[in-house]
C-alpha positions in Angstrom: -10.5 -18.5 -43.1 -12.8 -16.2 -41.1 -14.2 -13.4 -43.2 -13.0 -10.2 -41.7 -15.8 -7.9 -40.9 -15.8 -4.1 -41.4 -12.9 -1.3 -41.5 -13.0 0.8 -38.5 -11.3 4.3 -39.0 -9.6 5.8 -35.9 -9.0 9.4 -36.4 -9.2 9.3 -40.2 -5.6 8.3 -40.5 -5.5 4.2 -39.9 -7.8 0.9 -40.7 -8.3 -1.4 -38.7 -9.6 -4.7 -40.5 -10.8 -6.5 -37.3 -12.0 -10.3 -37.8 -15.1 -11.2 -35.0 -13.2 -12.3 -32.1 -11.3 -9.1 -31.7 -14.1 -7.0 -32.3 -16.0 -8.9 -29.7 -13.1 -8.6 -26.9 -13.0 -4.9 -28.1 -16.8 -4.5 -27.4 -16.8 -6.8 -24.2 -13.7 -4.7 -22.6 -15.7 -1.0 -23.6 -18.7 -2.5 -22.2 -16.9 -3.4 -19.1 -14.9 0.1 -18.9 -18.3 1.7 -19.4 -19.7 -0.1 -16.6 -17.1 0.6 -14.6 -17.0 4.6 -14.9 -20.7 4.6 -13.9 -20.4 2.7 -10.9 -17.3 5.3 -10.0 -19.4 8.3 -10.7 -22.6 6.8 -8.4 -20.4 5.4 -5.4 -16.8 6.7 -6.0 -16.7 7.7 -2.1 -17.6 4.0 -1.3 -14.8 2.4 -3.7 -12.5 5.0 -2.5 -13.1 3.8 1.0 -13.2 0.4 0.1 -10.0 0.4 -1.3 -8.1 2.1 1.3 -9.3 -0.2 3.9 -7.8 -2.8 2.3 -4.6 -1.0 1.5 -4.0 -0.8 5.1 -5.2 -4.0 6.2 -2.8 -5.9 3.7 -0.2 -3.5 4.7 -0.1 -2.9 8.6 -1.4 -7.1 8.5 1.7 -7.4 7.1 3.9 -5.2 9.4 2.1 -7.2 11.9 2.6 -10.4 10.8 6.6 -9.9 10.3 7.0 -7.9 13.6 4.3 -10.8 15.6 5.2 -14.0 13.6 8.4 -14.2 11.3 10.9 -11.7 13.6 10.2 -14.3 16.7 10.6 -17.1 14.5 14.1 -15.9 13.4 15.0 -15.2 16.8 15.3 -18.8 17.3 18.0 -19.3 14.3 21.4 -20.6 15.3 23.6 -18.8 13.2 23.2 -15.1 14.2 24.2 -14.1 10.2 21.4 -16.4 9.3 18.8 -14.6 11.2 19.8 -11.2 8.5 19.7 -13.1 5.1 16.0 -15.2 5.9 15.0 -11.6 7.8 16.1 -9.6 4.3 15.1 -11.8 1.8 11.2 -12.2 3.5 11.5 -8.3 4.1 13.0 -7.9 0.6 9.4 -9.6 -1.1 6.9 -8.1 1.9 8.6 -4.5 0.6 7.2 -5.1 -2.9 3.9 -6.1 -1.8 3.7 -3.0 0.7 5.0 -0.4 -1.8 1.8 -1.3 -4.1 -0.2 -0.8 -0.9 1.2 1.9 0.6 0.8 3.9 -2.2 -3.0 2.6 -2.9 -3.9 4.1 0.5 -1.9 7.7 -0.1 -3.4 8.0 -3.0 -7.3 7.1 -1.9 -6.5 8.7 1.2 -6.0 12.3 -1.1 -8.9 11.5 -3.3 -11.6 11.2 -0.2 -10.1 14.4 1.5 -10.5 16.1 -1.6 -13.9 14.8 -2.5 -15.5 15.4 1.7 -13.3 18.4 1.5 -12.4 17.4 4.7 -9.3 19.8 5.1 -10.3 21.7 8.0 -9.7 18.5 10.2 -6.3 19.5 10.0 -6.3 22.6 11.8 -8.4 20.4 14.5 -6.4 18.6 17.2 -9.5 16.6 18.0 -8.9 15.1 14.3 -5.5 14.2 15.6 -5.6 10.6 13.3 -5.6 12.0 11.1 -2.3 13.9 11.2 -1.0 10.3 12.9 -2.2 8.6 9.3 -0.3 11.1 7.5 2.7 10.3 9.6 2.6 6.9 9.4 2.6 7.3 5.8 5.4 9.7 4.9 7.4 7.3 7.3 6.2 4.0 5.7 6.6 5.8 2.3 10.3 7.3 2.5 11.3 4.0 4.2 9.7 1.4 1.3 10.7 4.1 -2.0 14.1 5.9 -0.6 15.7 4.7 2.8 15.5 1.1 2.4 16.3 0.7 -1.6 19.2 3.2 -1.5 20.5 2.9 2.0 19.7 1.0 4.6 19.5 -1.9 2.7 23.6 -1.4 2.2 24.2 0.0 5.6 22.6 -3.2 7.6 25.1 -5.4 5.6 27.4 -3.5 7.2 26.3 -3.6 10.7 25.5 -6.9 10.5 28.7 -8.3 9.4 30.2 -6.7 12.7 27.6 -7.1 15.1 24.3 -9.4 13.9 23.0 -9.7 16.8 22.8 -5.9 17.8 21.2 -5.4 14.1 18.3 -7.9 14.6 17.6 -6.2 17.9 17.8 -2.7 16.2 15.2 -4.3 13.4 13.5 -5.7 15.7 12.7 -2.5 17.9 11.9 -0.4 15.1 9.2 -2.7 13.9 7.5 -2.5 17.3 7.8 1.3 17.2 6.4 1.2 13.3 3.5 -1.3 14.5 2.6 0.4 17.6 2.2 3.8 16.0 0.3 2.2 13.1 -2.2 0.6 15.7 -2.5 3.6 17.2 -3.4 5.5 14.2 -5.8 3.0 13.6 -7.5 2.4 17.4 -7.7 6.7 16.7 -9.4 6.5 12.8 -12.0 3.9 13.8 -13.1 5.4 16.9 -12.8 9.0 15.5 -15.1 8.3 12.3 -17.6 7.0 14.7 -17.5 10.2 17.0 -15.5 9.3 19.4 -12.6 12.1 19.3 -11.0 10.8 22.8 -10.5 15.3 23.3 
């Protein structure tokens, strides 16, 4: 039997007898969080950024890949009411994945225009991505945590029960509109950080 070690008070209420492999894991994971809040103070601009990068790669990558790839690919199905339940149930586990993203990038994307205090590129049309970016996200946003969960989800059973193949077509335009606008946003924020303002 391991021989505990010593009592650790916590707020001079509670003991905590704590044998030498939880103390150790205890130690390891402060040293770690430690570690961690010094790296965020030195280069907190830097893991913001890094962060929301990939927030919207893995989340217009993805918009890409089931507007480029898997929409075409259910094209080809047979059955017409096929096409919807592959479409929904791929959209269905792409929408979890893209909520945790989306919301990574909102809420980097607050934290870096609070910490450049870069509000004033608002009231700049020559900034215009960045209003694009904030588009792109309230749509994404409301269509991932409200429309799709509590409406449209219901409402394309509907349609497509009458007419599938005017649904899929419906899906399939909006995801172009959704991916163009997202490239564009992104064509504008690249170029734009690097000086080139287009006006």
């Amino acid at each position: 039997m391991r021989k505990a070690l010593k009592d650790h008070q916590f707020g001079g209420l509670f003991i905590f007898k704590l044998d030498a492999g939880i103390t150790k894991f205890i130690s390891t994971y402060y040293f770690v969080w430690e570690q961690l809040k010094r790296l965020w103070k030195m280069y907190d601009i830097a893991i913001a950024r890094i962060l929301h990068i990939l927030s919207i790669v893995l989340w217009i990558g993805g918009v890409a890949f089931v507007t480029l790839t898997v929409l075409p690919a259910v094209k080809r199905f047979k059955s017409k009411e096929e096409r919807i339940d592959f479409f929904e149930r791929v959209e269905h586990r792409f929408a979890k994945q893209s909520r945790i993203t989306t919301l990574l990038a909102g809420l980097t994307g607050i934290y870096l225009v609070f910490k450049l205090n870069a509000w004033d590129r608002f009231l700049d049309a020559s900034f215009w991505w960045m209003h694009t970016m904030v588009l792109v996200w309230l749509i994404f946003t409301l269509l991932l945590f409200i429309l799709e969960p509590f409406l449209l989800h219901k409402k394309m059973r509907e349609k497509a029960k009458n007419n599938p193949e005017q649904t899929f077509r419906n899906m399939y335009r909006m995801h172009i509109i959704l991916l163009l606008l997202s490239l564009i946003t992104i064509i504008g924020a690249v170029a734009g950080s690097h000086g080139w303002l287009f006006f």
